[in-house]
N, C-alpha and C positions, 0 to 999 in steps of 0.2 A: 544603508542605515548601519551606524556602527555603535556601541554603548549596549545599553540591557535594555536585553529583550522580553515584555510581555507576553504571557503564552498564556495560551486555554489551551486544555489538555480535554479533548471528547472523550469519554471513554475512559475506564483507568483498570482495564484488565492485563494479559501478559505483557503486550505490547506498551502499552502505555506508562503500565506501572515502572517497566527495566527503561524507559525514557526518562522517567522521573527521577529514577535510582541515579541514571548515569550521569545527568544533569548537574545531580546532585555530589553527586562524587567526584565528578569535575571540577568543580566551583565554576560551571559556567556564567557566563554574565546573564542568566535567564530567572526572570520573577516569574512563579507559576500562580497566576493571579483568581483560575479558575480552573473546575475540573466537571465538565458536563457527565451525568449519570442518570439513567434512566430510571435506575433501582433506587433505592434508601441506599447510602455511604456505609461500606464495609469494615471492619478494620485493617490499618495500612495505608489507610489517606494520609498524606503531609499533612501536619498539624499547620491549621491554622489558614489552610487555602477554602477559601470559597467555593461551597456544590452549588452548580449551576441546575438546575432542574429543566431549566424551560428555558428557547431558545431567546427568548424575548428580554432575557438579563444579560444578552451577552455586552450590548453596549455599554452596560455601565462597569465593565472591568477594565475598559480604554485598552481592552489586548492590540498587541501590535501583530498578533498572529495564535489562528487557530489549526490546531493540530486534532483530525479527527482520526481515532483508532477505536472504532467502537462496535465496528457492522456495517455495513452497506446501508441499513433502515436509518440511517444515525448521518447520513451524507449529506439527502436532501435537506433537512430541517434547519441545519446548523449550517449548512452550506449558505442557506439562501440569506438567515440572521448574519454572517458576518461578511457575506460580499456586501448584501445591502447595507451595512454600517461603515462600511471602505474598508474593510480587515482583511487579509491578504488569507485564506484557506486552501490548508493541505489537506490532500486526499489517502488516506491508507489502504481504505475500501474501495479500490476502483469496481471491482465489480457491479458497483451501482449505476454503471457507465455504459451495462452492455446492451443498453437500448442507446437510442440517440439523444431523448427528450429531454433528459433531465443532465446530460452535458450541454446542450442547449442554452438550455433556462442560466443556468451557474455561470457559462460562460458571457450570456448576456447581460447578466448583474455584475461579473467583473470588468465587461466594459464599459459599462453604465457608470459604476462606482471609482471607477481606476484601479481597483483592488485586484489580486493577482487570485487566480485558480493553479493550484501548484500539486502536479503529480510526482511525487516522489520515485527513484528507482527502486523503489524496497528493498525485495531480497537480490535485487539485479543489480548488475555493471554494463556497462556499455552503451547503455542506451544514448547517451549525448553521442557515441559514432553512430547507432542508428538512424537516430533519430536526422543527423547530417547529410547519411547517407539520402533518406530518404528527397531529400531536397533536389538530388539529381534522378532519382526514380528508382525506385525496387521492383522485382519482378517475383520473387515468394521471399516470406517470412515462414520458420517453422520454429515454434519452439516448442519442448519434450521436458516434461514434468515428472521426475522421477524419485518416489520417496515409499520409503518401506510401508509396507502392509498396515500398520498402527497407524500411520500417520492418514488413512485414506477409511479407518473406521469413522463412521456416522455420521459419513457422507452417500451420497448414491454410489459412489463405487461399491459398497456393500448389497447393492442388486443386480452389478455387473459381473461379481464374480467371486470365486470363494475365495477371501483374504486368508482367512489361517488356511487356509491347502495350500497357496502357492509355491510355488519349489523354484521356480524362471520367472525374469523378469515378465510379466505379466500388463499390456497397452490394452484399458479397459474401454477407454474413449478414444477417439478422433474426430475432430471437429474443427468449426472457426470458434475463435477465440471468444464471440459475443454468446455461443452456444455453451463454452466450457464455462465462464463467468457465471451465466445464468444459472447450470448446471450444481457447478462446484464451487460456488461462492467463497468458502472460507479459504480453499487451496490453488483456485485458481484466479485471487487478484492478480498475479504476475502477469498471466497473462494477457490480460488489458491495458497492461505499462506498454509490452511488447508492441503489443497493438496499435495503442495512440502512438508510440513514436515512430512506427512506421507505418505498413501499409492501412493500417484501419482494421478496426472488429470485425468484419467479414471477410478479409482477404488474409487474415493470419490467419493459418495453420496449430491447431495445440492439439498433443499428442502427452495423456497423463497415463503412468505407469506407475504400478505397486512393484516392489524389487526387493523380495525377501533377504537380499545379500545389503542392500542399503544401510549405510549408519547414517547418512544425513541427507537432506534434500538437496536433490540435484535440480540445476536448470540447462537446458543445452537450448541454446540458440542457433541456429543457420539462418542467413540471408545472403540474396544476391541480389544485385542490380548493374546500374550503369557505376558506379564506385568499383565493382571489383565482387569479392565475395568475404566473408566473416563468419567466423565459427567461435562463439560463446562461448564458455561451460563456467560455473559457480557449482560448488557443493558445499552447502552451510548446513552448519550443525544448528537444531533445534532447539530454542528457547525454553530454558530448564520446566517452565509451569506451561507450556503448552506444545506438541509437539507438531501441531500441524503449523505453528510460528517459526520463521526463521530468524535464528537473534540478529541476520544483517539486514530484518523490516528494521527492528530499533536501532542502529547502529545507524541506521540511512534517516533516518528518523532527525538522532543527536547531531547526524553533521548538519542536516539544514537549517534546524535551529541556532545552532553553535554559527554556521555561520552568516547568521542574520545579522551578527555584532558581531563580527570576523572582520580585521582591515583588509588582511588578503584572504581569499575566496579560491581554491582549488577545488 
């Protein structure tokens, strides 16, 4: 599909809000037709778009695509209003993902509807060779979540260990990846990306560490299989109004949309 694009925006916190900015900054070919919020409208809403309240208005914005950045609780709801309408939905909160049922359910309403369930790389790269690889068989996935002490306040790493003492890099978890999801919701969506595009929620490996020398969050990937082998690394710097965000979630965000109405597509 090429021309402008309708968007519903779930959500309109860090994430969403620096979507809306960049959009806008752009002059992308994108009508922001609605903006789902759970709360009352804050100040710093675009004038003049539509608060969606309840999932059950989303059909009459005729969106060509919804964009949820809102929370994991914010997945199900709007997931299921816009597949069941044919609306093609992206996911930001994979977390919501680290059981099986309700990628299930989602993914059975976008084949129902024809409408697409769409996981974004967020704050990742690579995943299109992952996810490749995985087609001729992987044998581990590991990925290591590394981001300063701040970044890992008022989450349960704050019962795993003492954040302001650390002095070394400090691996407070080790787990699969549907246990750090569930776990660590806000910081570890990545690793569910990791995950779906290759071996699956229980057979990745995710290793999150506080690193008091850290200025931005790192992601390290290893994989091996019948492909060969691959080694990862991204460190993106954090989203001015939130730090446990990485600004390349929105950045991953703006190209998919941008190119929804893109004649070429890289």
């Amino acid at each position: 599909m090429t021309g402008r694009v309708r968007l519903v925006l779930v959500g309109f916190g860090a994430i969403a809000g620096a979507v809306a900015r960049m959009l806008a900054d752009r002059r992308a070919p994108v009508d922001l037709v609605g903006i789902a919020l759970r709360n009352p409208p804050r100040p710093g809403l675009p004038d003049g778009v539509p608060v969606l309240r309840d999932p059950a208005g989303l059909a009459a914005t005729r969106a060509d695509l919804v964009v949820e950045a809102a929370g994991r609780d914010a997945v199900a709801p709007w997931g299921r209003a816009a597949l069941s309408a044919g609306v093609d939905f992206a996911v930001s909160s994979t977390s919501a993902f680290a059981g099986t049922e309700l990628l299930a359910e989602l993914t059975t309403l976008a084949r129902t509807s024809g409408a697409k369930l769409i996981i974004p790389p967020g704050a990742l790269g690579g995943m299109d060779a992952l996810s490749a690889a995985q087609r001729m068989g992987l044998t581990s996935v590991t990925h290591r979540i590394v981001k300063p002490p701040r970044a890992w306040a008022g989450t349960g790493a704050e019962q795993l260990c003492d954040l302001g003492a650390l002095t070394t890099p400090t691996a407070f978890f080790t787990g699969s990846a549907t246990e750090a999801a569930a776990r660590f919701p806000q910081n570890a969506n990545a690793a569910l990306i990791t995950a779906l595009a290759g071996l699956g929620p229980e057979e990745t490996q995710v290793v999150l560490i506080a690193d008091p020398a850290a200025t931005t969050n790192r992601h390290e990937i290893d994989a091996e299989g019948a492909f060969g082998r691959m080694a990862l690394s991204f460190e993106n710097a954090a989203l001015p109004d939130n730090p446990k965000s990485s600004a390349m979630t929105a950045l991953s965000l703006v190209r998919l949309i941008e190119n929804r109405a893109a004649p070429v597509v890289i």
